[in-house]
C-alpha positions in Angstrom: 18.7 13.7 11.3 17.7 10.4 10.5 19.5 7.1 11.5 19.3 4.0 8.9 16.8 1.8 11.1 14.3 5.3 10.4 15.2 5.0 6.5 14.4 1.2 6.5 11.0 1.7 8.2 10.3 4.2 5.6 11.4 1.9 3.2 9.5 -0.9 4.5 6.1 1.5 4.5 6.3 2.6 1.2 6.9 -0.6 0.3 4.0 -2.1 2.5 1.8 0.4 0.9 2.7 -0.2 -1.9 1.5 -4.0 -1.6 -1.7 -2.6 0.0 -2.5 -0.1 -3.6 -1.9 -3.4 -5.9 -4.1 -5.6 -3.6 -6.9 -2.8 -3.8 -6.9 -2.1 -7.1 -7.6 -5.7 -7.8 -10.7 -5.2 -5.5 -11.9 -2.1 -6.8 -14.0 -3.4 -9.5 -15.5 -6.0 -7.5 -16.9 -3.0 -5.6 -17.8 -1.1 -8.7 -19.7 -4.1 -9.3 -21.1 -4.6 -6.2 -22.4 -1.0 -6.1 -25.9 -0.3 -6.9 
């Protein structure tokens, strides 16, 4: 059973993650480039 302050951290994670995937994805080609 989960309690609302459990439903805002998942919340919070995907949302976090989500951040994280975005910021990535604007570094990916830098390493694309940066690979031999």
């Amino acid at each position: 059973m989960e309690t609302i302050e459990q439903t805002l951290d998942l919340c919070r994670w995907l949302y976090n993650s989500m951040l994280e995937q975005r910021k990535q994805r604007c570094f990916i080609p830098l390493n694309y480039k940066s690979k031999p």
